[in-house]
C-alpha positions in Angstrom: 86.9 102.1 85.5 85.5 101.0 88.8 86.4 97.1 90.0 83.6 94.9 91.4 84.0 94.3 95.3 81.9 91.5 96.7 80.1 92.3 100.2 83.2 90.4 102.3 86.7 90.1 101.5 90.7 89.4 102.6 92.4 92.5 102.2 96.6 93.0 103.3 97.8 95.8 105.4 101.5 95.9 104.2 102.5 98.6 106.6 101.0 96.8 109.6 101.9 93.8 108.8 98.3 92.4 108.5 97.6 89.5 105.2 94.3 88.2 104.6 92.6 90.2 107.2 88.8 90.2 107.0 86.7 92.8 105.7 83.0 94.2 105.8 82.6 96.2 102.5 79.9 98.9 104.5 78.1 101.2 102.3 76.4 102.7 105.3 79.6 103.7 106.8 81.9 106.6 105.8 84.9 105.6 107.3 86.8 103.0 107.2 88.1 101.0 110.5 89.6 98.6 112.1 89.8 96.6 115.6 92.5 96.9 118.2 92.8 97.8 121.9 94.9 99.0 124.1 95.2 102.5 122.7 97.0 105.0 124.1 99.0 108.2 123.4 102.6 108.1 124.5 104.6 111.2 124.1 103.1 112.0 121.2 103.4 108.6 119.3 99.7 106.9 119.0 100.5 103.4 120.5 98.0 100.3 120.1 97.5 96.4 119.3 95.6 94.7 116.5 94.1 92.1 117.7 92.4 88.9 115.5 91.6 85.6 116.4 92.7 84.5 112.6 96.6 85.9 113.1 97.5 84.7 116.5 101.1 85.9 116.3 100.2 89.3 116.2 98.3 89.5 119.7 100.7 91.1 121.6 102.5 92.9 118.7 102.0 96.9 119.7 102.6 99.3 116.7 103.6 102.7 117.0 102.4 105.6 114.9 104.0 109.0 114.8 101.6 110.7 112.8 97.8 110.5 113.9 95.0 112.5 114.0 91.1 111.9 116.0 87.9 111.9 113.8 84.7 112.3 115.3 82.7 109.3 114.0 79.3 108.4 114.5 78.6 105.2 114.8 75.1 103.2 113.2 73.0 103.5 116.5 73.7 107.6 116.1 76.4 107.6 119.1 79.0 109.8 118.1 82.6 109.3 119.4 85.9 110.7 118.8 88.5 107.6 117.3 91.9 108.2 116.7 92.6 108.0 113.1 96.0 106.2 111.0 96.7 106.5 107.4 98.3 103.2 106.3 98.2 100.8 102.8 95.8 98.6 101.7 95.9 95.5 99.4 93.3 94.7 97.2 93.0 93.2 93.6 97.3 93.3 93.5 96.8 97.4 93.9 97.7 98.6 96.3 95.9 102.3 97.8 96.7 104.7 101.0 93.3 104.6 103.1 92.6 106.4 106.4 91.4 104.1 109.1 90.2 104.6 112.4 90.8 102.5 115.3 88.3 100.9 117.4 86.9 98.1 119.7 85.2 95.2 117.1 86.3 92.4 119.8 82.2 92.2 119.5 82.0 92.3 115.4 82.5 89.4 113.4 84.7 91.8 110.5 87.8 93.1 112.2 87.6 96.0 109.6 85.1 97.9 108.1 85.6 99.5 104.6 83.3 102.6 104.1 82.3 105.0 101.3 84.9 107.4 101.9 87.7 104.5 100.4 85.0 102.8 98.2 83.6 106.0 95.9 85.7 106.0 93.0 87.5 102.9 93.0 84.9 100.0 93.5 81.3 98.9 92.8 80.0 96.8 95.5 77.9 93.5 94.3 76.1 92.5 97.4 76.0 88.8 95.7 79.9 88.0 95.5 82.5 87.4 98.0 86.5 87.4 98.2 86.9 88.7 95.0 90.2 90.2 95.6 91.4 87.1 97.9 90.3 84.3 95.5 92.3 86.8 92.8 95.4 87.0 95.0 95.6 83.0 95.4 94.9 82.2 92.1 98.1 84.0 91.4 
């Protein structure tokens, strides 16, 4: 059975070690994404910074990925652009699910990640009229 998902939420990214981070539940977008700059390829590790206001201690922090691959995304004014892509963990409603992500510049967006269909089909209805589901779930616990 599918689980409502309001049109905003705080999701966790155990792997990155990312909690409450915000997200834009985007039924126009296939992929799924998420901010961070300064990303570069190091002998052959994939090397970069996530970067949100709302989680000041992890401005500098630089992860490391060893396995990586690029996506050619196009973005919703028809541009399209290669993006490096991760596969990491996400947290929502206590369960948690492997999603692919790729990496790019939101230091202009309001929602440091996007969630797109690719993640949503299957798992999640989206009610436009709700928000935080998932978060106001995890702190009532």
């Amino acid at each position: 059975m599918k689980r409502n998902i309001g049109r905003i939420d705080k999701a966790d990214f155990p792997l990155l070690n990312l909690e409450n981070v915000d997200v834009k539940i985007d039924t126009g977008a296939f992929t799924s994404t998420i901010h961070c700059q300064n990303v570069k390829v190091e002998d052959n590790y994939l090397k970069c910074n996530f970067l949100d206001e709302a989680h000041p201690d992890y401005h500098k922090r630089e992860i490391v990925f060893d396995t990586y691959d690029v996506k050619v995304v196009k973005s919703s004014n028809g541009v399209a652009q290669a993006r490096y892509r991760i596969v990491t963990e996400i947290i929502l409603f206590g369960k948690t699910y492997p999603i692919f992500l790729t990496l790019s510049d939101r230091e202009e967006m309001k929602y440091p990640v996007l969630l797109g269909r690719k993640f949503l089909t299957k798992r999640f209805v989206v009610d436009i009229n709700k928000v935080n589901l998932s978060y106001k779930l995890k702190m009532k616990k």
